[in-house]
N, C-alpha and C positions, 0 to 999 in steps of 0.2 A: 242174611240179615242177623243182627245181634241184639235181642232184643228191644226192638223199637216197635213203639204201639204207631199203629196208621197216624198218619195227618199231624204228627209230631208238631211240625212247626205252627199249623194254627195258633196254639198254645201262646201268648205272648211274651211269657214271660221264659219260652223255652229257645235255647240257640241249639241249632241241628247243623252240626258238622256230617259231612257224605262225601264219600269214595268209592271211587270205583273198585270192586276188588272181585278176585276169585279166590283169594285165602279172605275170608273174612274174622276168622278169630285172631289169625297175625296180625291182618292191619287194625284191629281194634284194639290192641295191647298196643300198639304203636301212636294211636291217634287219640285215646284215652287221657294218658296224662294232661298232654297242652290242653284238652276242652278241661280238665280239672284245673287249671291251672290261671286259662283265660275267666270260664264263667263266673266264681265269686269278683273280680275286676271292673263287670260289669253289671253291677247291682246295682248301682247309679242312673242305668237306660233300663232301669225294671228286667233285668236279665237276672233269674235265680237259680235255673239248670239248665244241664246241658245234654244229650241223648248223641246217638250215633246214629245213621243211616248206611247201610251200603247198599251200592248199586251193580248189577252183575257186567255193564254198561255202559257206553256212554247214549244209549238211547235214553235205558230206562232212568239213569241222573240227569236226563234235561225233561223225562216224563215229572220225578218228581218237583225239578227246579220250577218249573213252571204251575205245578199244582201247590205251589209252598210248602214243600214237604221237607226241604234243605236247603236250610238257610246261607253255608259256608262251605265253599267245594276245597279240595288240596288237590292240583291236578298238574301233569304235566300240560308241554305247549302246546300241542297240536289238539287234545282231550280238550284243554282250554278254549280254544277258539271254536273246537265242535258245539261248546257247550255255548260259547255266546252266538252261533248262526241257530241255533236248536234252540236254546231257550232262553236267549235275552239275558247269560248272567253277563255278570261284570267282574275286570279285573279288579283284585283287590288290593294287591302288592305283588312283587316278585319275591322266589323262595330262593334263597341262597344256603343249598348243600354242600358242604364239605369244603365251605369257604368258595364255593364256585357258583356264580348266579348265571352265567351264560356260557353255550357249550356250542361248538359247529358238528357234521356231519364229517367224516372221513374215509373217500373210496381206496380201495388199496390193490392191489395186484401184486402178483408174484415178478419177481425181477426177471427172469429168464420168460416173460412173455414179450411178445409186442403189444401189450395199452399201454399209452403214454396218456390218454385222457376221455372222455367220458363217449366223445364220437365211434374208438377206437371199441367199445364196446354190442355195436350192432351188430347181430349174429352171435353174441357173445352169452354167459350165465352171469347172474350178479348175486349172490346171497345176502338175505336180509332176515329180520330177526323173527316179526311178525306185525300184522295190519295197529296191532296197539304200540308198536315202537313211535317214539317223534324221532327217535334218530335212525333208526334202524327201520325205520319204513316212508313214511310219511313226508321227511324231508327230502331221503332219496330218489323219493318218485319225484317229486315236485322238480327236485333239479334235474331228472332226467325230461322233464316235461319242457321245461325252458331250454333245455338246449337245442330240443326240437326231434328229442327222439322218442319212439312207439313201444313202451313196457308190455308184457306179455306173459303172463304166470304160465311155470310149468308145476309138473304134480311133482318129477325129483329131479336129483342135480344132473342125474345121464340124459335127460330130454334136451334136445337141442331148438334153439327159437330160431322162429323166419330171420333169413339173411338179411333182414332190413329192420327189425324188431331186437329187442333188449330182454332177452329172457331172464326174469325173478324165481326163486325159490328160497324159501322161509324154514331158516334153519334152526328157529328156537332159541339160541344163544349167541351171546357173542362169542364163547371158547367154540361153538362148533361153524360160523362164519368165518375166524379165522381160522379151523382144521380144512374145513372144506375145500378155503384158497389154498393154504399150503398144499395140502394132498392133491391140488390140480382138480377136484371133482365140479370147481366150479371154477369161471375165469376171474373175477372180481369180487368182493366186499365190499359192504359198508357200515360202519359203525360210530357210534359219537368221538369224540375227540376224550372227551374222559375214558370211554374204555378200551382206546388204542392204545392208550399210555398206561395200562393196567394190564402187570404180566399177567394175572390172574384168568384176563380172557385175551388176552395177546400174548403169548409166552415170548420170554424174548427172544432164544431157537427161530420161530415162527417171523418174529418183527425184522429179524437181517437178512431174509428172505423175499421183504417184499417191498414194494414203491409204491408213496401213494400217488395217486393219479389224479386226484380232484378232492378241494375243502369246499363248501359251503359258507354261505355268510355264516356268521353268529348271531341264536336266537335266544330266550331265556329257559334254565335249567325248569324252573317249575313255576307256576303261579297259585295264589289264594285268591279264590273267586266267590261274588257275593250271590244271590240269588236275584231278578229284577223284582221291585215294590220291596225288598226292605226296609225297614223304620232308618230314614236317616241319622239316627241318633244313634242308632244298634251298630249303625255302619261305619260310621265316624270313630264309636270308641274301642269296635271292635279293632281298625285298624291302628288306631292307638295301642292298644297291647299287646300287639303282635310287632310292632315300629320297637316300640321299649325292652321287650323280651328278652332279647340279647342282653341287655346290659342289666339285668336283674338275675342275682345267683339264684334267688328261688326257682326259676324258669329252665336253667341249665341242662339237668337231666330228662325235662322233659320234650325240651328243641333235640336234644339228640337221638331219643326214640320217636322223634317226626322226624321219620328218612334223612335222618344224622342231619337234619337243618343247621345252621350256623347264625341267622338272622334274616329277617325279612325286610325288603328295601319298597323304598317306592317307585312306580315305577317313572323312567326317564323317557327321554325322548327318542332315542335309538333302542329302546324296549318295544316303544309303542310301533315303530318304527318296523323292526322284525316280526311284531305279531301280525302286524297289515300283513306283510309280504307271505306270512306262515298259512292266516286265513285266507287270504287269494290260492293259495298253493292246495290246499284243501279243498275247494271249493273246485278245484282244477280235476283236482284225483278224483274227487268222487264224480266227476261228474265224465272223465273222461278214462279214466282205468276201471272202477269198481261197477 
């Protein structure tokens, strides 16, 4: 936490932005500016400052969202929809990073195997990134669920899973899910479509090496969520300066040290559309893998 007194948001005249984080002094030089930037804008809804929370979490950010402690989450999809089964928040808008508001899952294999598709991996290893991925875990499983087949954690990538089961193993990153495939230590990956298409964690050496086997629908990159019992008015204008933001230069450097943002959209109807399918998908995992 980054200096924030308890119970923050009682205050009314205080707007509490919250993240989930484990570096919390990076994401607070990250997330500082916009609350500087938003909160004199809304002086108008008796909005006069702004504070920060962070959460170690997504437990303890739906412990504070529900005790009014954070008012305004920044979250990816799947953290998002934990948070409205957990504690009643609300989508606020979708967050469009790096000009990209919506992104698919992407499984891959090496070309000299026989997967051709997601069945083709029972008995098989899958490397994934870790349980706080939306693309790199959460989606994964979800579509391994619906196609009708049985995930299986192992502790490393040499552990082989039941002949009928889909053995996962959580590699950390995406440069070490695509080492893993390439090096053969495991049979499959999967990773978002933004960072397939990034040598940086797909070298390209590594990428004409391999095929992918299965996409995913497309979901949204990230959302801004409100807390439930917000001051309708707090609600309304907050999403007002955050709709305008983009198109205001004062705002510029500060959307870009919020996780290189590019604007925030409302959301549509095939938004609303993939968060159903994403929270059913959640709701699946946890209740049938974890």
């Amino acid at each position: 936490m980054v200096g924030v007194p308890a119970y923050a948001s009682e205050d009314a005249h205080v707007l509490v932005l919250g993240r989930i984080s484990d570096d919390p002094n990076a994401h607070y030089a990250q997330l500082k500016p916009l609350l500087d930037y938003v909160v004199p804008r809304m002086r108008d809804v008796g909005i006069t400052e702004g504070r920060i929370l962070m959460a170690r979490d997504a437990q303890q950010m739906a412990s504070y969202l529900r005790r009014n402690r954070v008012d305004w989450v920044t979250e990816t999809a799947s953290t998002a929809v934990q948070l409205q089964q957990r504690a009643a928040a609300r989508p606020l808008l979708l967050t469009e990073r790096n000009g990209v508001s919506s992104y698919h899952t992407v499984f891959f294999a090496r070309h000299d195997n026989r997967i051709q598709g997601l069945q083709d991996l029972r008995g098989r290893t899958l490397a994934l990134q870790s349980t706080a991925s939306t693309s790199a875990y959460m989606v994964p499983m979800t579509e391994l669920l619906d196609a009708g087949l049985a995930p299986e954690i192992l502790l490393a990538p040499s552990d082989r899973p039941s002949p009928d089961r889909v053995g996962y193993v959580f590699a950390r990153s995406e440069l070490n899910i695509a080492s893993w495939v390439h090096k053969g230590m495991v049979d499959a990956g999967a990773i978002s479509s933004i960072d397939w298409q990034d040598p940086k964690r797909v070298p390209e050496a590594f990428r004409a090496d391999f095929r992918v086997i299965h996409e995913s629908a497309p979901y949204p990159r990230a959302l801004e969520l409100v807390r439930a019992g917000i001051d309708p008015k707090v609600e309304a204008r907050l999403r007002e300066v955050l709709l305008q933001a983009a198109d205001d230069p004062a705002a510029r450097d500060a959307l870009k040290l919020f996780f290189n943002t590019s604007r925030f959209m409302a959301l549509d109807p095939a938004s609303e559309q993939a968060l159903d399918a994403l929270r059913k998908g959640v709701q699946r995992v946890r209740s049938e893998v974890e």
